[in-house]
Structure formats: C-alpha cells, structure tokens
Wavefront OBJ file of the C-alpha trace (Angstrom):
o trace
v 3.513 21.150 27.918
v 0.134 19.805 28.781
v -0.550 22.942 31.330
v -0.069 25.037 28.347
v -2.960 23.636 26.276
v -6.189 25.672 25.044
v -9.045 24.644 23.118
v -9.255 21.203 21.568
v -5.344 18.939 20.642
v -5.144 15.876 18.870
v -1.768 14.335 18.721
v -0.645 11.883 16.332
v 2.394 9.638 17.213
v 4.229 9.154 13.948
v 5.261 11.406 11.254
v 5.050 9.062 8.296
v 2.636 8.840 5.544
v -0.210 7.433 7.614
v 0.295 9.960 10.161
v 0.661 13.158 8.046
v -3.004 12.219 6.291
v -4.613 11.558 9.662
v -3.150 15.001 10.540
v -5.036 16.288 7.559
v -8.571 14.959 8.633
v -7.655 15.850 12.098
v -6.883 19.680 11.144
v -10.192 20.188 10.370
v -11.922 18.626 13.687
v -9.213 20.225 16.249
v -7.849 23.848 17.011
v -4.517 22.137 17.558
v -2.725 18.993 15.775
v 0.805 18.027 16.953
v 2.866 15.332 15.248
v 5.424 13.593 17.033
v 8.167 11.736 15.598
v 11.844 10.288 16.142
v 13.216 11.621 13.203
v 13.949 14.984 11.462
v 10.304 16.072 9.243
v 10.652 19.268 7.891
v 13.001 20.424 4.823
v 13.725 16.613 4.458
v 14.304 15.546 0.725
v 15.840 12.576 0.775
v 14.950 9.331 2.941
v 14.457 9.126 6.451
v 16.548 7.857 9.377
v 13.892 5.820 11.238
v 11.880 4.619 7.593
v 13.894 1.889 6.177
v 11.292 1.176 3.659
v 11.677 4.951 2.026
v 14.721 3.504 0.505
v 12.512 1.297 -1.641
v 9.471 1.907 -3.974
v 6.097 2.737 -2.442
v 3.438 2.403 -4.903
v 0.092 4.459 -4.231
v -2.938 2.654 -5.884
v -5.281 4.260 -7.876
v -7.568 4.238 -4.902
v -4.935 5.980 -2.761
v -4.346 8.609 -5.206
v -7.824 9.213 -5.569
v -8.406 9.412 -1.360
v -5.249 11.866 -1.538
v -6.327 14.345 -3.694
v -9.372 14.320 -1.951
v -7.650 15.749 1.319
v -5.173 17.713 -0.544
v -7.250 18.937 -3.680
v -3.999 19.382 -6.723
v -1.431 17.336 -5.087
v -1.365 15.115 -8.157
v -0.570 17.700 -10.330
v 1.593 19.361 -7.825
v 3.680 15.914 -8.045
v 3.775 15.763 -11.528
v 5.089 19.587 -11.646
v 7.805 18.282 -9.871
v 9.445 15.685 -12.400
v 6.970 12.787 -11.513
v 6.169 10.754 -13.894
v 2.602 9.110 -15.002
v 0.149 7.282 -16.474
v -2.095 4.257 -16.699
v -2.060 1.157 -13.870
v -3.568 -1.022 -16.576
v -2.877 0.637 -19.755
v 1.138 1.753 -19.797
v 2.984 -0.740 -17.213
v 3.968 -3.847 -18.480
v 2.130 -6.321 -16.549
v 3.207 -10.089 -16.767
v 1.712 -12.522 -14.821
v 3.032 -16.825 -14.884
v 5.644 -15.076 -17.841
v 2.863 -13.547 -19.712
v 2.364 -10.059 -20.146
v -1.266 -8.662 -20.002
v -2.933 -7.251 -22.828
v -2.649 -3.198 -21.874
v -5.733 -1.236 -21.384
v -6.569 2.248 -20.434
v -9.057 2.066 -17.257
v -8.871 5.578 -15.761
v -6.280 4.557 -13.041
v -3.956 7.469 -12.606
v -0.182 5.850 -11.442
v 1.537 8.561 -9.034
v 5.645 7.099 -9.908
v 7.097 9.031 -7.132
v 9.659 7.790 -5.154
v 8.733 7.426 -1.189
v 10.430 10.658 -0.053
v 9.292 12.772 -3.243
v 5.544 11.465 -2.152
v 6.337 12.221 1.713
v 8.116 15.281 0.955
v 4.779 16.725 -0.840
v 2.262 15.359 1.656
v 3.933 16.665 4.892
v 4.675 19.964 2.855
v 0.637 20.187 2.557
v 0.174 19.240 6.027
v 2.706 21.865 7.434
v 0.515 24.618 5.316
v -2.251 23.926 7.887
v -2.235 26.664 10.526
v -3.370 24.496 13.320
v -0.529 21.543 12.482
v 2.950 21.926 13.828
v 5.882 19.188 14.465
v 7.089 17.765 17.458
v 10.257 16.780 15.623
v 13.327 14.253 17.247
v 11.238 12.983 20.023
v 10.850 9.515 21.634
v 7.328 8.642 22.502
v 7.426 6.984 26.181
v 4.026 6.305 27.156
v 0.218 7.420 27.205
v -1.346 9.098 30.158
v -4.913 8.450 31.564
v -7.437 9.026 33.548
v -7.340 7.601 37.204
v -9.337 5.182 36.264
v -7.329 4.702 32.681
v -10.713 4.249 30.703
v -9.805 7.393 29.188
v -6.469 8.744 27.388
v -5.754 11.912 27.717
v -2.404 12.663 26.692
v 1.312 10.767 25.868
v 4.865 11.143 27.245
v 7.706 12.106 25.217
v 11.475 13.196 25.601
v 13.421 15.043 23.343
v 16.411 13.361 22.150
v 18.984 15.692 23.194
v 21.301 14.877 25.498
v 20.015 16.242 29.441
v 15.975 16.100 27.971
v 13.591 15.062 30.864
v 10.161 13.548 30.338
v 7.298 15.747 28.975
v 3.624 15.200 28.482
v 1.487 16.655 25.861
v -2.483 16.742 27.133
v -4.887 15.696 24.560
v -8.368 14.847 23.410
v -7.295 12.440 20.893
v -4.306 10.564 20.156
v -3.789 8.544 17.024
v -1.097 5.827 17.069
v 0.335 6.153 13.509
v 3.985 4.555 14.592
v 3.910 1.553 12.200
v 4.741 -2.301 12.701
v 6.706 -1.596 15.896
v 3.972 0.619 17.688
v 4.035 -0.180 21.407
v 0.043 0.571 21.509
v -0.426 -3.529 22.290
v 1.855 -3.138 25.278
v 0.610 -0.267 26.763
v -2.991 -1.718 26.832
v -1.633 -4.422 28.811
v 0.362 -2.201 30.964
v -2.899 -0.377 31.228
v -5.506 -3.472 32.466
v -6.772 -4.249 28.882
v -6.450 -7.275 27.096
v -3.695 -8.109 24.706
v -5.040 -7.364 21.291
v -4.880 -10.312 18.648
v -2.583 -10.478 16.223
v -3.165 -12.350 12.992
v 0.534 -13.321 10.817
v 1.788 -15.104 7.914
v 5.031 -15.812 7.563
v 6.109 -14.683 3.674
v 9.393 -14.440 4.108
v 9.944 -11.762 1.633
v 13.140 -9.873 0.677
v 13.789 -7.674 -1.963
v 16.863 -5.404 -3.145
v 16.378 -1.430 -4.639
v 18.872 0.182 -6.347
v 18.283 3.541 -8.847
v 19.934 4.007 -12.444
v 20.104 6.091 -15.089
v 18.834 4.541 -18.718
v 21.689 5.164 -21.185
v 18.444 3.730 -23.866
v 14.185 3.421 -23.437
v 13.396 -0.373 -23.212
v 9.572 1.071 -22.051
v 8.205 2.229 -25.594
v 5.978 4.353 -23.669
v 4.948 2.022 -21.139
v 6.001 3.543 -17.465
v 6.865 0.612 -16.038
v 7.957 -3.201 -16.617
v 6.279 -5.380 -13.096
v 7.152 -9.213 -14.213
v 4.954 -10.254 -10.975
v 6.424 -13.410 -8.995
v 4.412 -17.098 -8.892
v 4.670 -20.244 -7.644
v 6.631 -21.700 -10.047
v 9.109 -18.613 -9.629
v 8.733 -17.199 -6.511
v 10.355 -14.044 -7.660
v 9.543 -10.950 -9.311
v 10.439 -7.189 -9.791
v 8.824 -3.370 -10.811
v 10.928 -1.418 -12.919
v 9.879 2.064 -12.784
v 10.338 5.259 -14.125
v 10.793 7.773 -11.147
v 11.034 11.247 -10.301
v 15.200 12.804 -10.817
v 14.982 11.085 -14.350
v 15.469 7.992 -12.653
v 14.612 4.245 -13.044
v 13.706 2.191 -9.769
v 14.066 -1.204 -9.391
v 12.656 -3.372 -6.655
v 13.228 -6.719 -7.119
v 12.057 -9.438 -4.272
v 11.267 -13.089 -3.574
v 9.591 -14.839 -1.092
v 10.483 -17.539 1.432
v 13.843 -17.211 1.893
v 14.763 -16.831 -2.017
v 16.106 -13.363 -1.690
v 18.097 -11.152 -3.913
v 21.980 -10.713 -3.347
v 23.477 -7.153 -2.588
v 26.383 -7.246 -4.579
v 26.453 -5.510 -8.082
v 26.794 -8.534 -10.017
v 25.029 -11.055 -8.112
v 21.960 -8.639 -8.475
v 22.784 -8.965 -11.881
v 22.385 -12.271 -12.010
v 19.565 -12.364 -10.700
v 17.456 -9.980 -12.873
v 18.560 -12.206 -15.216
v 16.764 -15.199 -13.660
v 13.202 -13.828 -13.979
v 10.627 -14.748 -15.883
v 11.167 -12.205 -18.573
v 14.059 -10.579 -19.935
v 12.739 -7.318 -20.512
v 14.786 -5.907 -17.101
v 18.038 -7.393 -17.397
v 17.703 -6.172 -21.534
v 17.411 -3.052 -20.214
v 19.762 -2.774 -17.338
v 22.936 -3.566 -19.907
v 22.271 -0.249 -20.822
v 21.915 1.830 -17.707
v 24.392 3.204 -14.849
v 23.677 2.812 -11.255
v 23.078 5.991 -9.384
v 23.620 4.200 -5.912
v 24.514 0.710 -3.818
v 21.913 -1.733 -3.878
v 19.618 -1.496 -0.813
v 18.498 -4.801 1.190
v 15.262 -4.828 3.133
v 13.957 -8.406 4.503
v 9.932 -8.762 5.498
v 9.350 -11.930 7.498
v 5.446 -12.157 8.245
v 2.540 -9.887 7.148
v 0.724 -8.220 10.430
v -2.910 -7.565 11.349
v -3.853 -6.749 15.285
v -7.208 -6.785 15.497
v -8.144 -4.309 17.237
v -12.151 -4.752 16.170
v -12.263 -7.263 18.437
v -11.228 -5.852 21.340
v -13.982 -6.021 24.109
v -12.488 -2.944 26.404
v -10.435 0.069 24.695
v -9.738 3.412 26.527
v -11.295 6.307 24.843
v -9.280 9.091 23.429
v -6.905 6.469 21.533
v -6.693 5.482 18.245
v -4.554 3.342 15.648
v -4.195 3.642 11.826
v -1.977 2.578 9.009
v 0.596 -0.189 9.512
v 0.293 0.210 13.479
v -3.140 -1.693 12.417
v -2.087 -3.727 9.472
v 1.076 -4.298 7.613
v -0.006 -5.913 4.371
v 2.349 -7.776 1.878
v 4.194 -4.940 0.410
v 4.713 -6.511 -2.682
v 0.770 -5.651 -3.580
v 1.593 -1.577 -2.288
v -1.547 -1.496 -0.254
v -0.171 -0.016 2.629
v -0.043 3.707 1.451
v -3.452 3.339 -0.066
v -4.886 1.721 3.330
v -3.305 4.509 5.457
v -5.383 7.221 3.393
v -8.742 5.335 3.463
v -7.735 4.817 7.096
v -7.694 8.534 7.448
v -11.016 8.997 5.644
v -12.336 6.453 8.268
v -11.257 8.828 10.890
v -12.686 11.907 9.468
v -16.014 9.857 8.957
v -16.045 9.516 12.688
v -15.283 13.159 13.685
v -17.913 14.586 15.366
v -18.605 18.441 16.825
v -17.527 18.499 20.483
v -16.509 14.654 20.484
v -14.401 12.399 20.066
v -14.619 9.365 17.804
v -15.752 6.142 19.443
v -13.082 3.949 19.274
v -15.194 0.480 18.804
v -17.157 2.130 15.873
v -14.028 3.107 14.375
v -12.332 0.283 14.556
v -15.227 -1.912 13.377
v -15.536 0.209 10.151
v -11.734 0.307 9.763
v -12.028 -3.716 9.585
v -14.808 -3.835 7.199
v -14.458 -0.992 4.862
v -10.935 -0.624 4.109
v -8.446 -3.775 5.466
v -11.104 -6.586 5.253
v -10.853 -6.376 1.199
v -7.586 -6.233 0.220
v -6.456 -8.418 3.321
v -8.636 -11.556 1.446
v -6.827 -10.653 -1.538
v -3.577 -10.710 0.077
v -4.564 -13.935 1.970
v -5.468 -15.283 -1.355
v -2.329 -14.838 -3.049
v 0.044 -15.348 -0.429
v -1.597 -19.072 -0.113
v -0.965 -19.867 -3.868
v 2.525 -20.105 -2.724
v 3.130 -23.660 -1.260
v 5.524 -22.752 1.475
v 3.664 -20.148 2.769
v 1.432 -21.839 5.849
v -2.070 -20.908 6.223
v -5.981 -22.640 6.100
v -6.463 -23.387 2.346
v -10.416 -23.682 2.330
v -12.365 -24.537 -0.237
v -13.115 -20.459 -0.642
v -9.913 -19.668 -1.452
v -9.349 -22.838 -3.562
v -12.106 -21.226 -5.578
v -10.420 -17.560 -5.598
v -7.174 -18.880 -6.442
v -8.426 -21.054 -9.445
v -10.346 -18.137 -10.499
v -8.030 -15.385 -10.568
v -5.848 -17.486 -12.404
v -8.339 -18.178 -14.923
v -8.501 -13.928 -15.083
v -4.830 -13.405 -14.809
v -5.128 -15.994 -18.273
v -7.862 -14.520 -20.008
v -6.420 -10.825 -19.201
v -3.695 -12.011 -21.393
v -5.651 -12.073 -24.760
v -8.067 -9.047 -23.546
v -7.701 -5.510 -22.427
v -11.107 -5.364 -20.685
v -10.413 -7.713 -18.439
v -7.139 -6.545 -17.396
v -8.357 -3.051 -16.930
v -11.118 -5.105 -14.695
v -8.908 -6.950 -13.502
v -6.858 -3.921 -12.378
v -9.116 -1.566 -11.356
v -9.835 -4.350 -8.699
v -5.938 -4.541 -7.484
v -6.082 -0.602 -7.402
v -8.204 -0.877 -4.732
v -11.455 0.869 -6.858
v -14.160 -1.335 -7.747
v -15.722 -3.383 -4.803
v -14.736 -7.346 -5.094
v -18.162 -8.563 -6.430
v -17.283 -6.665 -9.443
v -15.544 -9.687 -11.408
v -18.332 -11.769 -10.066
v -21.243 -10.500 -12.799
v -22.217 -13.228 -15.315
v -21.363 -11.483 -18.307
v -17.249 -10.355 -16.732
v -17.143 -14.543 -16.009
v -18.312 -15.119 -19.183
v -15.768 -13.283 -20.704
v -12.934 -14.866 -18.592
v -14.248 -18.446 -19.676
v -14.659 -17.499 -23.459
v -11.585 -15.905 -23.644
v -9.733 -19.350 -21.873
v -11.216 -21.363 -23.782
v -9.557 -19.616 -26.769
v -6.599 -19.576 -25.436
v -6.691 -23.482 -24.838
v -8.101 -23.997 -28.183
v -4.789 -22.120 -29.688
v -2.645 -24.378 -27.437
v -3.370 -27.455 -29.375
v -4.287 -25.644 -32.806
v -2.615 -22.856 -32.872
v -3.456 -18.967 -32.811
v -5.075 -18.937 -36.429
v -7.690 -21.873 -35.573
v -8.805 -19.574 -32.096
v -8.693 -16.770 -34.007
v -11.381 -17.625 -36.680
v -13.807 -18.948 -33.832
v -13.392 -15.272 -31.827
v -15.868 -13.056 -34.247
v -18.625 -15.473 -33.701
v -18.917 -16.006 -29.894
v -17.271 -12.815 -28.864
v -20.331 -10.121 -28.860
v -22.318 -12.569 -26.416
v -19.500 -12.797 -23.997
v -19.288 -8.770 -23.797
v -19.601 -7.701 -19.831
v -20.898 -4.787 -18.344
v -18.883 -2.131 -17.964
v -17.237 -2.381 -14.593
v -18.399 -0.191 -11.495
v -16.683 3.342 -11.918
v -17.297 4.677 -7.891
v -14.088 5.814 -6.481
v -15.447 5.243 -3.298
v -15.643 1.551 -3.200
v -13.264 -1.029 -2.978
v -12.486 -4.488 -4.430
v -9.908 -7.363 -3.933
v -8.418 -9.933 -6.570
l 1 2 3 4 5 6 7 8 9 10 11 12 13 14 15 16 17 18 19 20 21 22 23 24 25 26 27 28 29 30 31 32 33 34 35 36 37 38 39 40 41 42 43 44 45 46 47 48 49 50 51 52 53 54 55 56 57 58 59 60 61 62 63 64 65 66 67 68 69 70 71 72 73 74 75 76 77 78 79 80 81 82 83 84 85 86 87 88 89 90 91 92 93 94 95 96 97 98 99 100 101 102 103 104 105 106 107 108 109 110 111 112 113 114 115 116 117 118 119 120 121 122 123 124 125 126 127 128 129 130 131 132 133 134 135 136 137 138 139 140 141 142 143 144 145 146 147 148 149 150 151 152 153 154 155 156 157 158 159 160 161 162 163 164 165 166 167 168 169 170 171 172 173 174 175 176 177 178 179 180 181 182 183 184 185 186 187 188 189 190 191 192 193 194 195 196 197 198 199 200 201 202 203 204 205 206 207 208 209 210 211 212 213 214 215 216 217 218 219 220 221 222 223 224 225 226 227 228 229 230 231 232 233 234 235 236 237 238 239 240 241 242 243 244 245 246 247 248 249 250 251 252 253 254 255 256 257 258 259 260 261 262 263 264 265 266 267 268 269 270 271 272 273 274 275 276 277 278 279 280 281 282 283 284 285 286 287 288 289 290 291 292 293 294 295 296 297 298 299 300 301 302 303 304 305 306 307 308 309 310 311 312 313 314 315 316 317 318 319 320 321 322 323 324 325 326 327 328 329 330 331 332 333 334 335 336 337 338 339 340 341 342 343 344 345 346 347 348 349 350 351 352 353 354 355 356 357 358 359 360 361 362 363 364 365 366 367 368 369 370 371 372 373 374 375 376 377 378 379 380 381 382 383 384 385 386 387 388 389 390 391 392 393 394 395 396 397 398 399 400 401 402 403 404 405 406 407 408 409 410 411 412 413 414 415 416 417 418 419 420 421 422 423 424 425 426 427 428 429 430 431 432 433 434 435 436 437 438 439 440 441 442 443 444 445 446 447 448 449 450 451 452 453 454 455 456 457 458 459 460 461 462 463 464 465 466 467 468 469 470 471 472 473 474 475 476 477 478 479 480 481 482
C-alpha cells in the first residue's frame, strides 16, 4: 500500500476512543488519515471484540465532554437525541463519600450517561463523516518501518486477518500509537536501538462486576445516578447509573483483592454490603437485562515517555498506550481527548509534531494533574504500596477535611467536583477564603457531634458570611486534581 500514497498520511494504530479523537485533530493537518484496528469499527452497536472494558461503564468528565464537543461541535446533543440521559456531576448524582452523601449542587458540569459503545458508536460515526478518514478494519499491526538509519518512522506493518493475508506496509508521515495498555510501542523502541521507556505502576488490585437492569420503580428522585465511592475502611464501592436503552448500569468494584462475585446472588450480596443501602433498595425492584460481567485491573500504568532522551520522529503515543489511570476515577476517556488537543496544538503546516515537545506538554498539561490525584487517593488505602511523603500526607488529610465539609455545603462540593471533572486547575481549593470554608464548615460539623445539629446550627448565621469563598475558576481549559 505504501507505493500507492499521495500527499500527506497519518496513521493511527487503534480504533478506540483515544484513537478516533486523534483522528479528528489529525483530519484537519493531513490529506489522508487511516485507522487501523483488530476488530470490526463500522456499523458496530454493541461492544467490541478486542475492548473488554466496553462491557463496563466509561464515564466522560465534564472536562472530556467539554474537549469533545469542541472537536465535534453538537455531539452532546446528538447523544442526548439518542436516549442518553443527563445532568449535573455535582448537582443530580448521589455522591457519598466515608457513608455520607454530599450536599448536591448545580456547578455547570454537564454528565454524558452513555454507555461505552453508545459514546464510541457516536464518536467514530463523526470521525467516518470526515472525507479524508477511512478504516483499516480487522488488521494486526506487526511492526513500524524506518528510515535506514531508524531516527525516523515512516510507516507500520500490518496483515489482514484473513486466512492466506501476507504482510503489508502503509507509508506515513505520522503515526500515532493509540493501541492501549498492551501497545508494543516500548518494544519496538528497543528492537529499534532506543532505550526502554520507564514505566511507573501501582499495584491496586481492582476488580469490579457490570451487569444492566431494568427499574420495575425510581429509587433516584431525580438524581441520575447513586456513586457510594469506596474508602479505607470499606474498600468497596459502586455507580449506579441511568443509561441509554432505558437502562440502569451498575459497576460495582473493590480494591486489593476484595472483588465482587459473578454469580446472581452473590452479587447480591454484595451490593448489600456497601456503605449505603440506597443500591441494593433499589435493585429488589429491578430485572436484569444480562449476566454479570467480571473485569480485574491489577496495577495503574504510566510510561514515561517525557523522559526519553532519543525518540524516532514520525511516532507518537496517546491515551492509555501513555497512561492507564485508576478507572475507578473515569479519567481515561477525558485524558485521551485532552491528549488529542495536545496533538492538534503541535500540528504544524508542512511538519510534523516534535515528538519531545509533545510529549513534555502531554506530561505537564493533561496526565501530571489528575495522576497526583490518583496517586493521592490510591495511597489512602493501606495496602496499596507507594512513598507516603509528607505532601501527600497533607493532600490526603485535606481532601478529607473537603470530602467532610462538602457534606453540610453545596459550594464546596460543586468545588470540590468541578476539580474531579477535570475543570478547574488544582490550586483552585487552595484560596484562603475556599479553606476557610472547609474549616468553618468542620468545625460545625464537630461541634454537632458532641452537641448535636441544633447547637451547630444556631452558631452557622454568625460566622458563615466571613467564611464565603470566591467563586471558583470557570475556564474550561484548565485542569485541577483532588
């Protein structure tokens, strides 16, 4: 294929979520964009062969949603045309933190409540549109080709997957690896004379269970979904969703090693054991639509490819081929888009991007903050190994002081979230007047504790106007971890 190419091809290995939005950026840089992929892409509904994890829910922050409307201007809507529900990350789910739900606020943070291939099927539809995009469907990717000298790439080797296929090679002037956890990108470095990039993992030892029902009764009162989060204490949790099909979607998980049964009534059970009721409640009143689906996640993943001292040109790497965050926190989706904003920020006329400068702001910009965060949280969790210094003693002692005070007041949990939804950089809970709220609001709740709520109550008109914050940062374009 490669003698066949004219004017400018970028090819992007993968056809998952990551690699359909660099597609998009790319579409507008090169006169050709091919995407090659294993599986099946287009007129596919349901879940895909080769991506286990679009059997479970996928959840888009509100920084995600915001990055893809901005390459697809109307997909939002175009989602909710199609039986998707809506609404508020911090004012309509039912946050609940140590067993305490979060007062609910409205912050402006549109929730997208598709299921993985309802969100997939819309993107790639979008992408396909593009006249300059086309599919390189049911095709293993072999290897990348390079210059003599193999400072350069300039192309990859695939093979169809039907039976008698021999070896093909696709020329290009960029290729993007977009393959996920398992892309072989480290190994063909090696293979080509570069150093082994660094990898960077915690072991979590995650596992959760998804299975789909239909509510026979509302337990949400308007709320769109019920997320009892897990914590040390109870190192399990679950989100309850409303979904597109006029379905509910349960994920349910825990962490090291404490993972959910398969079987109907063991995962009965265990709903049961969390840290609110509100689920199982619920769940005595619904039908399955399906078998409950097992998916284990041993250690979170970052390669970091920043710090590589050598990389060929013509080669890059985005989404979870970079960095495979905790899912539980549903960064990945949301990291893939800014990741594809990164790209586009680095697309220049008659070039291609400079892999070290991409990489570098790839790092900095969009997985440094939410990779803290993760870091952050994971650690709060005893068995989970890792350096516990005295800055993330700090963080941990004061998000839990937030995750308290969010509990009595709305403006700090639509802070609070609009920092978790990836929005508002991470020095935006650190201005005197947010802290001073967190404290005030603690202290009232510690006051209650020993004198109950009508003794905190009649202190809160007094010291409550001098404890109002700022209103947090409203830029879209910035982003925050918590």
């Amino acid at each position: 294929m490669s003698g066949d190419k004219t004017g400018t091809r970028a090819v992007v290995l993968g056809g998952s979520i990551a690699g359909l939005f660099a597609a998009r950026v790319l579409a507008d840089a090169y006169d050709e964009v091919l995407i090659v992929d294993r599986d099946v892409l287009t007129g596919v509904d349901g879940p895909r062969k080769n991506c286990p994890q679009s059997r479970h829910i996928n959840g888009l922050l509100a920084r995600g949603q915001l990055a893809m409307e901005e390459m697809f201007p109307g997909i939002t809507e175009e989602l909710f045309a199609d039986g998707v529900p809506t609404g508020d990350l911090a004012g309509h789910v039912r946050w609940y933190f140590n067993g305490k739900r979060l007062k609910p606020e409205v912050a402006g943070l549109t929730c997208v409540a598709a299921s993985r291939p309802m969100l997939e099927k819309h993107i790639r539809q979008r992408t396909a549109a593009l006249s300059n995009v086309a599919f390189f469907e049911e095709h293993d990717i072999l290897g990348l080709v390079t210059t003599a000298d193999r400072t350069k790439v300039t192309g990859v080797r695939v093979q169809s997957l039907a039976a008698g296929s021999t070896e093909e090679t696709i020329g290009a002037d960029l290729v993007v690896d977009a393959t996920g956890r398992g892309s072989r990108t480290p190994v063909w470095l090696e293979e080509l004379g570069y150093p082994r990039v660094v990898e960077e993992r915690k072991k979590i030892g995650l596992g959760y269970v998804t299975q789909h029902y239909k509510l026979l009764e509302d337990p949400y009162h308007g709320d769109l979904s019920i997320n009892p989060v897990a914590s040390p204490e109870l190192p399990r949790g679950a989100i309850f969703t409303k979904t597109d099909g006029d379905r509910v979607e349960l994920t349910t998980y825990g962490l090291l090693g404490d993972h959910p049964p398969i079987d109907q009534e063991g995962l009965y059970a265990w709903v049961k054991s969390l840290a609110v009721p509100d689920i199982y409640d619920a769940l005595q009143h619904a039908e399955p639509l399906d078998e409950p689906v097992a998916f284990r996640f041993p250690t979170t993943l970052r390669r970091r490819y920043e710090d590589m001292p050598r990389f060929p040109e013509g080669l890059l790497v985005t989404g979870d081929a970079v960095t495979t965050f905790n899912p539980v926190y549903a960064q990945g989706m949301t990291a893939a888009a800014l990741g594809a904003l990164t790209i586009r920020d680095h697309l220049h006329t008659g070039a291609a991007p400079i892999p070290a400068d991409f990489f570098r702001d790839l790092a900095r910009d969009v997985i440094d903050p939410p990779w803290e965060m993760t870091n952050t949280v994971d650690l709060t969790f005893p068995g989970v190994q890792g350096e516990r210094t005295p800055q993330v003693k700090a963080a941990q002692t004061f998000l839990k002081l937030v995750q308290t005070a969010a509990t009595r007041d709305g403006k700090i949990t639509a802070a609070y979230m609009r920092g978790a939804g990836l929005v508002d950089k991470p020095d935006a809970m650190m201005r005197p007047a947010f802290i001073a709220r967190v404290l005030w609001n603690v202290a009232r709740d510690a006051v209650e504790k020993f004198t109950g709520p009508a003794a905190g109550a009649a202190r809160t008109p007094q010291a409550a106007p001098a404890a109002q914050p700022a209103a947090p940062s409203r830029s879209a374009d910035e982003l925050v971890s918590h």
